[in-house]
Structure formats: C-alpha cells, structure tokens
N, C-alpha and C positions, 0 to 999 in steps of 0.2 A: 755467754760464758765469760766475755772479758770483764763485762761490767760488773759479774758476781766474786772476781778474783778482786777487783779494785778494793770492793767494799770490805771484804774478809780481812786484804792486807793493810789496809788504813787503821793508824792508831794517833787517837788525842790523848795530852795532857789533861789535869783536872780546871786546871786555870782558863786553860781554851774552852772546855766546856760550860764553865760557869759565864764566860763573858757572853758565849753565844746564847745562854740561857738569858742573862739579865738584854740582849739587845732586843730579843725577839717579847720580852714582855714588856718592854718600852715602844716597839710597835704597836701591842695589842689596844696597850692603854690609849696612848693617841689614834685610833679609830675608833673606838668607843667613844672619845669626847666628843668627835667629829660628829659621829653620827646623831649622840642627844642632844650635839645645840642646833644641826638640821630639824630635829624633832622639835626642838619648841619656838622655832621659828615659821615652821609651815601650819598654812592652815588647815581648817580640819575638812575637808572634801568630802559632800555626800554624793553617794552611788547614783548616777543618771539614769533613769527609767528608757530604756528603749524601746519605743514604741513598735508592734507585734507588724511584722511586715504581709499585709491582706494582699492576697493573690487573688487579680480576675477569677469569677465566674466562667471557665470555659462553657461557649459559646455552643448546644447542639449542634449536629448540620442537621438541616431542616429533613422530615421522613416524607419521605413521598407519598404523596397523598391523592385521591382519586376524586377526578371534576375537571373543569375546563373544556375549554374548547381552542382550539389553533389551526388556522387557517393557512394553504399551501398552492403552488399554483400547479396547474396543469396543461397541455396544451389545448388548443383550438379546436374543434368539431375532431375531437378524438373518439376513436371506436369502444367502449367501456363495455361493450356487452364478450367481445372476444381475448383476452389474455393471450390466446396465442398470436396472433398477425400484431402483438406489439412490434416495434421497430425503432424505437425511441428510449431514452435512456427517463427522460421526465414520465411517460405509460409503463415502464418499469417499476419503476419507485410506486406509483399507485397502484396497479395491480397489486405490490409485493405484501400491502397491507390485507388485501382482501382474498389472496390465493395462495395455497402453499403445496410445495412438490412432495413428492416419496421420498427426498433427500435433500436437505438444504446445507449450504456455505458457509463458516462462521470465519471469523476475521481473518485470519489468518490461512483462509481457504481451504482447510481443511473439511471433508464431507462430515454431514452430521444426521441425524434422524430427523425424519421430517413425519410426512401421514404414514411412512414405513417405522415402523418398530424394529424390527432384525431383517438382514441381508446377509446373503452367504451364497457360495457360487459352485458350482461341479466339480469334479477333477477337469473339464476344460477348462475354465476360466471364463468361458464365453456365456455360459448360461448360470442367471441370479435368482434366487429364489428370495422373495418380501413375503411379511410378515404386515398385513395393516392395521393401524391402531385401533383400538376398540373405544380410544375415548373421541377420535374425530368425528366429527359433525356437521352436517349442511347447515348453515346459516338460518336460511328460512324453514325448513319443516324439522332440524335436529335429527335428523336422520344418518344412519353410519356411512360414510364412506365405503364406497363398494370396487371389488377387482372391475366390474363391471366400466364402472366410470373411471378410470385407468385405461381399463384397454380401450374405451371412446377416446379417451384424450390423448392417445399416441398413436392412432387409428386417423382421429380428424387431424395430429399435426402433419403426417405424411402426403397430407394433401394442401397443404397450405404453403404457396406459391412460394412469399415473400416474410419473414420471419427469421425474429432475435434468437429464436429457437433452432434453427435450421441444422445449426452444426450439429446440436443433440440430437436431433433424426436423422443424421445420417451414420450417427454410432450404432444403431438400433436394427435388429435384423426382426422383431418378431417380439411381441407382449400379448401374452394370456392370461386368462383367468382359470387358475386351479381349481379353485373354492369359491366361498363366498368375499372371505379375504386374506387372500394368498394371489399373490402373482409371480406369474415366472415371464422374466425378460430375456430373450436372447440377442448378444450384440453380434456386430460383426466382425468383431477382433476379439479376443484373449485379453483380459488384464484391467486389472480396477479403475482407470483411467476410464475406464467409460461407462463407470459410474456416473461422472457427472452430467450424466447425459440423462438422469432420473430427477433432476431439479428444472422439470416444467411443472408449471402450475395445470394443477388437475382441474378439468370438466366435470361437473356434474351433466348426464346424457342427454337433460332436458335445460340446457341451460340454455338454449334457442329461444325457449317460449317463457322464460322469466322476465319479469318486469326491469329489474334492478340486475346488476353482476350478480352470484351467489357463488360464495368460493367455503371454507373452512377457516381463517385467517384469523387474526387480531380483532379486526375488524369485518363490520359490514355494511352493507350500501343501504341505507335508509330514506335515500332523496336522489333524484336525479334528475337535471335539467338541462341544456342548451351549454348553458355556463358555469355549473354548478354539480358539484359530488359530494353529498353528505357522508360520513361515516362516520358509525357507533361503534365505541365500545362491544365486542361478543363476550355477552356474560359467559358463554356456553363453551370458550375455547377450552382443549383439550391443556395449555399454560394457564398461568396466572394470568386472570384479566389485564388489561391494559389498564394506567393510570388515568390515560388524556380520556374523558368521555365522548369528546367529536372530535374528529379531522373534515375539514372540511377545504375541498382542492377547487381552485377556483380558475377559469380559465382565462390564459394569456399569453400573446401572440406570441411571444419570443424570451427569451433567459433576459435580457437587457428590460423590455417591459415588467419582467415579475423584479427584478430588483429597484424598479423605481419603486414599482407599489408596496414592496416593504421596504424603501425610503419615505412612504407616503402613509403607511404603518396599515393599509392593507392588507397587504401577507403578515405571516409573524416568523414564516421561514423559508428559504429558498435556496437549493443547491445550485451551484454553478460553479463552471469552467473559467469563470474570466480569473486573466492575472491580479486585476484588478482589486479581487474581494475584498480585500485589508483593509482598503477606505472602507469599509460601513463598520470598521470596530469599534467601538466607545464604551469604555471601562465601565461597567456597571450598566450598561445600558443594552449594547449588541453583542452578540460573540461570533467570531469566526472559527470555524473549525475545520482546518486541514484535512484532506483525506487521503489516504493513495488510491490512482487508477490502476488498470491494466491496459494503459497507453501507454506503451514503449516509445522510444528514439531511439533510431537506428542509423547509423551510421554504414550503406550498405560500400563492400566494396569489389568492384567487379576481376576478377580474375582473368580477364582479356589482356589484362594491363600488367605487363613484365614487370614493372617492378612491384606492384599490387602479389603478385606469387611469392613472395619475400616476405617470410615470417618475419623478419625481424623491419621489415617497413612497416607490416599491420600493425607491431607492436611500437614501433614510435609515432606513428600515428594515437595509438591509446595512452603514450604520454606525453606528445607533443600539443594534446586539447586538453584545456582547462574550461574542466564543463563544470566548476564551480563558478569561476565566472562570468560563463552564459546565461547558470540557471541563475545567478543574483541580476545581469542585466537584463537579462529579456524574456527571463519567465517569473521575474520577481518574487524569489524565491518557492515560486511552485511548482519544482520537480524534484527528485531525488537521486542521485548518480548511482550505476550498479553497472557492473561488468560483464551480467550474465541475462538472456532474455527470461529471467524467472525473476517476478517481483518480491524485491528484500525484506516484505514482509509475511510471504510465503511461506507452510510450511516444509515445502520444498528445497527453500535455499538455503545455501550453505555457503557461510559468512567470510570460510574459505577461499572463495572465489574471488574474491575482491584484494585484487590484488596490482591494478594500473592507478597511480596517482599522477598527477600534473606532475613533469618531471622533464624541463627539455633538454638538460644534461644527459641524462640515460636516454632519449628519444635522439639527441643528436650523437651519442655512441656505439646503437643501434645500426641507425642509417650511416654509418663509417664503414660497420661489420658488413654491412649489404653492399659497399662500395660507393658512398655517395659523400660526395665531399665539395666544400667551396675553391675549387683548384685555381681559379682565376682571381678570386677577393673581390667577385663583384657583388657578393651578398646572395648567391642563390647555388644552390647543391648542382653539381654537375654528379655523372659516373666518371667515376676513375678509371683514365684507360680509352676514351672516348670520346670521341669531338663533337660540340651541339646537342650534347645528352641532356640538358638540364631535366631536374624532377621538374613534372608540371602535369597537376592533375585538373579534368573538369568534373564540378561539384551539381549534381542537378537536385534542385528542390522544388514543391512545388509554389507556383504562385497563388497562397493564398490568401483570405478574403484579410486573416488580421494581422496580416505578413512575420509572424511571430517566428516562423520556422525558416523565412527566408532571412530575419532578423539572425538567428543562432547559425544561418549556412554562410553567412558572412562573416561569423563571430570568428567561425572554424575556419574561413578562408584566410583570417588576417592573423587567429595564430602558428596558420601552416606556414604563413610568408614571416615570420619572426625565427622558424626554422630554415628558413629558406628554398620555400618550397611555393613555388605559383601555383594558385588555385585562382580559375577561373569560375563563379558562380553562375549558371545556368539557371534563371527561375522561369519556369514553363505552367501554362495554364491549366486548370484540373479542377474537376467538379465532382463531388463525391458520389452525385446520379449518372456522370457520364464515364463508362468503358474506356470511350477512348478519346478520353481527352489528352492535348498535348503531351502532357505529363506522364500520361498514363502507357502514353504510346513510345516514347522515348524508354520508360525504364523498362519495356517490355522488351523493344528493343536492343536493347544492351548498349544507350546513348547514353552512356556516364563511364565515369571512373570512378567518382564518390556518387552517392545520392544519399540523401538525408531525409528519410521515410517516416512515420509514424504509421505504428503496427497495434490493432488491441487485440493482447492475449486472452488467451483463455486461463482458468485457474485453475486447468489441468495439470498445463506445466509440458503440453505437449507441443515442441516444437518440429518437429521433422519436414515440416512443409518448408520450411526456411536451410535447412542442412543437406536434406537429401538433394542429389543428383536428379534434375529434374523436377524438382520442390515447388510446388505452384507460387512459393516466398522468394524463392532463392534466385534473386536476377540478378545476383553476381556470378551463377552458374560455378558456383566454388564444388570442389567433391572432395570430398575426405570419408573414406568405409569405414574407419574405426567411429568419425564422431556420428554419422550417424546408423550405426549398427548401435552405440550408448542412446539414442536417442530412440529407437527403436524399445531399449530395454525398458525405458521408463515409461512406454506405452503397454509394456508386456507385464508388469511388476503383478503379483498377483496379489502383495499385501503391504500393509504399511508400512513395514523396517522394508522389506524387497523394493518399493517405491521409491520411499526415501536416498536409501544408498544408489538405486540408478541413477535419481536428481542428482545427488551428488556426485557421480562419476562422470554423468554428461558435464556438470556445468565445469569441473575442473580439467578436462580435455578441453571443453572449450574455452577457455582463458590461455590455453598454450597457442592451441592453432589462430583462433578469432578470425573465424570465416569474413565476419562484419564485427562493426564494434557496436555495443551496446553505451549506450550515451547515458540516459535519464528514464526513468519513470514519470510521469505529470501528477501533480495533483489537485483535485479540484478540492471543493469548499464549501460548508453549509453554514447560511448566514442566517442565524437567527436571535429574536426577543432574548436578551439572559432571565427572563424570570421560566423561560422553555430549560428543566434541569434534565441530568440525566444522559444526556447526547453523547454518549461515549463508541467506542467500538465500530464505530460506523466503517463501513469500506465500498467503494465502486466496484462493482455496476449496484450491489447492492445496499444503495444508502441510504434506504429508513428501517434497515435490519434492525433495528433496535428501538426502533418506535413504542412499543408494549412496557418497554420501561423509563419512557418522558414522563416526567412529570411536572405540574406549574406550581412555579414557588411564589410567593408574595406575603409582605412583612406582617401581614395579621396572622398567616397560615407559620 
C-alpha cells in the first residue's frame, strides 16, 4: 500500500525525463556493440555428438534345472530300514528325505499339511479327525497311503523303547481308523499343541519285509549297502519332483570326518555343529549357511539362594551379562541372544519380549534397590546393613568334551566380578549316556546357584516342565502359579490366534519374573559346493526340509 502511494504522488519535470530517456538509450547502444564484436571474434563451435550411453545386459539368475547328483554323509552301521528308533540328528536329516508325517514343520515352526489334507478336533479339543491325501503314494508299488499304515505306525512307535519320537507318543492316547482314509487321533490333553505329536514319519505295515526303506517322500531308496544309501528322485511325489536326481549319503565315523571329506571334495555337503564352519567359506567356491537350532542356553537360577528370590537380582543378572560378547568369543558368532525359551524365529514369539540388553549401569541400580552395595571400596557388593554378606554365587557347568560351555560359564563369571559379584566356577563331569554323572547329580541335587545348562526345545513352544513347581526342568525349584497357569494356557490354546496370544502372554510374564534367564539360541551350519543352489529356508532339527527345491547350477547350464 506504501509503495503504490509513493508512485501515484511522485512527479518529473520534461527535462528529467528526456535525460533519463537519452541515458538509458546510451546504455542500450553500448551493449549491443559489446555483444557483435564478441560475435565476430568467436569462433564458430560445432554441436559434439554424445555418444548413446549402452547399459549391461542384465544377467538371468540361472532356472533351476533337473539332473545331478550330490553326495552327503551319514553315520556308521546305521539302522535305515526303521525311521522310528532314529536317535540322531545326522538319521534324521536322511530319513526326512524318504518319509513324511500327517503333519509337517515349516521354518518358522509353524504346523503345515503333510500326508493329512484337513485336521479338525471336537468340542474337547482332545480328539482330531484327518483327512488323508489322495495323491500320496508308496514308493515302490504307488499304492495310497492308508488309515491302516497310520494306525501301525503309532501302534509300533509305543513300543519302541528308545526314540527321537518318544515325546510325540507320549502326547497320544489312542489313533484309529475311521475309513479307508480318515483317522481319528485321541491325545491326552486338550489343545493344538499336540498336534505336533502327528509329525512321525509314517510306516507302511509291511515295511519289515522290504528290501530298501519305503516311505512317500521326495525321494526314494534305490541302492543300499554297508556304506552307501542311493536316493532318486520320486517322479510320483504327490509335490513337484525334486530337481537333484540322486542324493546319495555316504557313511562316516564322525561330523569332524565328514568335513575333512568335503575338504577332500568327497562329500559336496555337510551339516554341522562346529563353531568352527566359517573356515571352509571361499567366495565362489563353498558356502556356509547358518541355521538356528532348538538348543537353548540357559542360565538356571536356584531359588535356595536369598538373594536369587530377588527379582531385581535376576534382573541385574540379565543386564549384568553381555552375551554378545560370549557369543562372538566363544561361539564365534554361532548363537543368537533371546530372552524368552521360545526361538526368535518362531511363530510363537513375540519380539516384545526382548527386552534385557548389556547394561551394568541399570544392573548395578537394580542390585542397590535389593540392598547390595560396595560399602567397604574393596570392589565387591556386600548387603547393606550386614557384616560378611558379600554377593558370591557358585556357577556349575558341565565339563564338556569341547569345553565351549565352560568357556562361556567363565565368560559369565568374570562379567559378574566387573559387577562385583564373586562367581565361583564349578565344572563337574557329564556324559550325555550317563544319568548320573557328576553333573548330573549335583544339579539334581540342588548343588549350584547358577548353572548354565543347554536345553533342546521342542517347536511346540511348550515349556511347563521348566516353570512348574515340580517341573522335571525346573531345578531351580522356583514357583510362580500365575507363570505357569500362562504356560499351561499355551498347551490348552485350541487355535491359532488362542495359541499365539498365550505365547505371547507366557513369554511377557516371563521376562518380569525370570525364573532363569534365557541366554542364546545355538546355531549350526550347512557347508556346502556353491554350484548346490537353492538352500534356503533350512531349520534344525529339520535340515534338508528343502532339499526338493536344490538345484545344480554350472556355467554351461
């Protein structure tokens, strides 16, 4: 508004306006001079052709293609005619190619269809009724799958002494035959959780008198020797054929012998537990492939121990350990930290939970609130109020063969002493065949304070043996009715969302109380040829779940 009053009340002269007329056309002219003796000064510039910028060929990824053969090992005068008395993680893995349950596991543990097509249960929950595929088949004669050979194979696992299967037969109160295929399972609890008690590998009734295994599977047994297990390709599976045409499993005394031999390029792949595997990587040549188990570390803590009854001790203990730096020193990097005994790759878990990081600030503000303080400055926690209290706990682990575990019960004893807390390590002798070995006997006993256990779950998700009062787990003899009355629920759940949210409500009760603390997960590794493509999705205990979609790459193909 100011600026439009200036202009309105401003008035020139004619004289003013002619000079500012003549200066402004005395500018014009000398830039027009300027500019045409630029002009005939410069020379004449022709336009530069820019050559069209060619972008790579993007590169196919190779299509999976069907052929080959890949060789794997297996153990020593192994039983191959029975699936069920496996007892071994290596008899696992081969079976898993040749046999397949009413219900199988996929990565993330979640149950999936297997020789059952449909599952559905009662108004109890206790009794299932299956539905069996009509495209599964026996190997050797292609004949259907029957209720018949179901109810043998849960019939003959109740008799078998010793077996990976065992804990599934003990879910199990009763399996019939409806129909021709239709079965009804009766458990002996209420609630979907004991579904996974339907992932054994089915019998055929005459499978006594067959030459060879004979399962429904991927594969089939085509050869069988002393030292040797051929397996084909099953054109007839009720999936898509498998790619690899032979697997063929070869036997070797030990995990450490089958990895020389694929250093010796014998094998072309080989799962294993060592921390070790990393060395056999070479870019373009081997590949290593991480997996997670269901080997827990556990950190048990016994409730005998006053100051162990202190939630806020358990919980500076869960920030006083820095189990990033055990698992890079002494598991080299082959485990995975979680706070809950349900594995973080579960469908189960809830990422909620995780909630204790390395932290000994809040671990040493914790144990203040409990009454534990440096009151004398000699570098170790006494109780406040009390003479000759120091914190001092004994750690028992066991002593094993590749002292890994008493490696990490050390790790935890020198970061409890950076808290100021003495940890004394106990490592006692223990044989995975013997009951009662030293080891065995002490934590049965209730001879610890700490023990630092290794636990393998199930991919139920059912833990109550470990919370309950009484727990055949629980030799910290801890009791808490709320956590496990939640742990109870998740054995009751009767469907998927009801399952899930009890997972979830057990595992966030138990990150308040932490009966024990939950450390790491393990994982193991499968070392194989990179021209072997496809090796995805793999998980423990089942780790050639995915075997049907390997295939071998090589630069002609």
């Amino acid at each position: 508004m100011r600026a439009k009053n200036m202009r309105s009340c401003t008035k020139r002269s004619s004289a003013e306006k002619s000079g500012a007329f003549t200066k402004r056309l005395a500018a014009l002219c000398l830039a027009a001079f300027i500019a045409l003796s630029l002009l005939g000064c410069a020379k004449t510039e022709v336009p530069q052709q820019t050559a069209p910028i060619v972008l790579p060929t993007p590169t196919a990824a190779p299509l999976p293609a069907r052929g080959g053969s890949i060789n794997l090992p297996m153990p020593t005068n192994a039983d191959l005619k029975d699936p069920l008395k496996v007892n071994t993680e290596e008899m696992l893995n081969v079976f898993s190619l040749i046999y397949e349950g009413l219900l199988a596991v996929d990565q993330t543990s979640a149950l999936t269809a297997g020789l059952a097509e449909t599952w559905s249960s009662d108004e109890t929950g206790r009794v299932w009724t299956l539905k069996l595929r009509n495209s599964a088949r026996w190997h050797d004669n292609n004949e259907k799958v029957t209720a018949a050979d179901v109810k043998f194979t849960y019939d003959r696992l109740s008799s078998v002494a010793s077996s990976y299967y065992a804990y599934h037969a003990s879910k199990i109160e009763s399996v019939e035959a409806v129909d021709e295929y239709t079965v009804r399972v009766t458990m002996k609890a209420a609630g979907m959780a004991s579904l996974y008690a339907l992932t054994v590998p089915i019998l055929r009734e005459d499978y006594a008198s067959a030459a060879m295994p004979v399962g429904t599977g991927p594969y089939k047994a085509t050869f069988l020797s002393t030292g040797r297990l051929t397996l084909t390709a099953n054109e007839s599976w009720w999936k898509q054929r498998p790619y690899i045409d032979t697997v063929n499993f070869l036997a070797r005394d030990n995990n450490e012998t089958a990895l020389a031999s694929f250093a010796a390029g014998q094998l072309d792949m080989v799962p294993t537990s060592a921390v070790t595997a990393g060395k056999y990587r070479e870019e373009g040549i081997t590949t290593v492939y991480d997996i997670l188990t269901q080997n827990a570390e556990f950190l048990l803590l016994n409730s005998a121990n006053t100051a162990l009854r202190d939630v806020n001790v358990r919980m500076a203990l869960a920030c006083g350990i820095d189990r990033g730096k055990i698992i890079t020193n002494v598991y080299m990097n082959r485990a995975q930290a979680c706070d809950v005994p349900v594995a973080p790759d579960s469908w189960l878990y809830d990422p909620a939970s995780k909630v204790y990081d390395y932290d000994p600030a809040s671990a040493l503000a914790l144990l203040k609130e409990a009454g534990y303080e440096d009151i004398d400055g000699d570098g170790f926690l006494e109780f406040v109020g009390a003479s000759d209290s120091e914190l001092t706990f004994t750690l028992l682990v066991s002593d094993s063969a590749d002292n890994l575990r008493e490696d990490a019960a050390n790790a935890v004893a020198a970061q409890l002493l950076e808290l100021g807390i003495q940890t004394e390590v106990v490592a006692a002798p223990y044989s995975l065949t013997d009951a009662d070995s030293d080891f065995s006997k002490k934590l049965k006993a209730g001879e610890f304070d700490l023990a630092l256990c290794g636990f393998n779950l199930g991919r139920d998700g059912l833990v109550s043996s470990f919370v309950d009062a009484g727990g055949a787990n629980n030799y910290g003899k801890y009791a808490s009715a709320e956590l496990s009355s939640l742990a109870a629920a998740v054995a009751a759940a009767p469907d998927e969302a009801a399952y899930r949210a009890a997972a979830s409500a057990f595992e966030m009760q138990f990150v308040k109380e932490l009966p024990f603390l939950t450390l790491y997960f393990r994982l193991n590794s499968i070392v194989y040829d990179s021209a072997i493509r496809g090796v995805t999705g793999a998980r423990e205990p089942d780790t050639l779940r995915t075997a049907d979609k390997w295939y071998l790459f090589t630069e002609e193909g």
